[in-house]
C-alpha positions as CSV (number, residue, x, y, z in Angstrom):
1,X,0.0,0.0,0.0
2,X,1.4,3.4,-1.1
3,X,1.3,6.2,1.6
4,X,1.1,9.9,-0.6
5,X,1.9,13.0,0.4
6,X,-1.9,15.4,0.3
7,X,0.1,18.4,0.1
8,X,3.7,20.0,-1.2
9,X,6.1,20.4,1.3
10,X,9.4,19.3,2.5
11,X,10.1,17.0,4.1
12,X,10.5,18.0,8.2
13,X,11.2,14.7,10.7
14,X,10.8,10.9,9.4
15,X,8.7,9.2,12.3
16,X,9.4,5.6,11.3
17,X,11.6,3.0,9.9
18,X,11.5,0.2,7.4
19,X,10.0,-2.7,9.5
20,X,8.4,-0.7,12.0
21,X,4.8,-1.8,12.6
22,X,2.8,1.2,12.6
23,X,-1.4,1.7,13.5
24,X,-3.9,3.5,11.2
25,X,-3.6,7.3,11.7
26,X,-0.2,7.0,13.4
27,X,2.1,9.8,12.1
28,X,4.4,8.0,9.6
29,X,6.3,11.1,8.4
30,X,6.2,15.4,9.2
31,X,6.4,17.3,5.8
32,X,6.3,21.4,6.1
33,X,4.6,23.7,4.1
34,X,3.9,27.6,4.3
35,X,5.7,27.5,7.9
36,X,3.2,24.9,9.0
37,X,3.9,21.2,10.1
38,X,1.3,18.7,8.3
39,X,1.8,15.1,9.4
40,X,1.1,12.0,7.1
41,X,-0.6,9.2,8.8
42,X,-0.6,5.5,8.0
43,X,-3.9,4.4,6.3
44,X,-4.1,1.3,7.9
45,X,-2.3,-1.3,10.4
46,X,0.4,-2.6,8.6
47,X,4.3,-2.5,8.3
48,X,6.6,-0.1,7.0
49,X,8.2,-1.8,3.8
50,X,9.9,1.1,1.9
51,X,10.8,5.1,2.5
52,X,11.1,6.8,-0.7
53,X,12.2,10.2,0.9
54,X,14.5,12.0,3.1
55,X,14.7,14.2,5.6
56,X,14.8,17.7,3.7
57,X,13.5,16.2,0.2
58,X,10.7,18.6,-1.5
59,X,7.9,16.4,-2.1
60,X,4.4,16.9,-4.7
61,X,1.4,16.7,-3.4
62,X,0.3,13.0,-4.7
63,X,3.5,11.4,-4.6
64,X,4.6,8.3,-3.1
65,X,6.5,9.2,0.0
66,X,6.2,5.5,1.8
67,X,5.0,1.8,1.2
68,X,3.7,-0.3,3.6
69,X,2.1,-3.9,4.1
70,X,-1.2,-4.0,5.7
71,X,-1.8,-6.4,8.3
């Protein structure tokens, strides 16, 4: 399962790792836009599989920031 960024941003703090088991609506990454922190929660239960960004990277709104199994 892809995990998108909803907005344009930068990327601001990474919350998790690859393997980390994470719960729906827990904060997976932090991106900031317009001086404002806007966090990216996990859709569902699952693991974290794959980070496709760093710390710092400029992101689109739509793109695929993280993939994750679902449980």
């Amino acid at each position: 399962m892809d995990i998108k960024a909803h907005i344009t941003g930068t990327v601001w703090k990474i919350e998790v790792g690859v393997g980390d088991e994470v719960e729906e609506d827990e904060v997976v990454i932090i991106l900031e836009s317009m001086k404002m922190e806007m966090p990216i929660e996990a859709p569902a239960d699952g693991t974290i599989t794959e980070l496709l960004v760093a710390e710092g990277d400029s992101v689109q709104e739509g793109q695929v920031v993280a993939r994750m199994d679902e449980d």
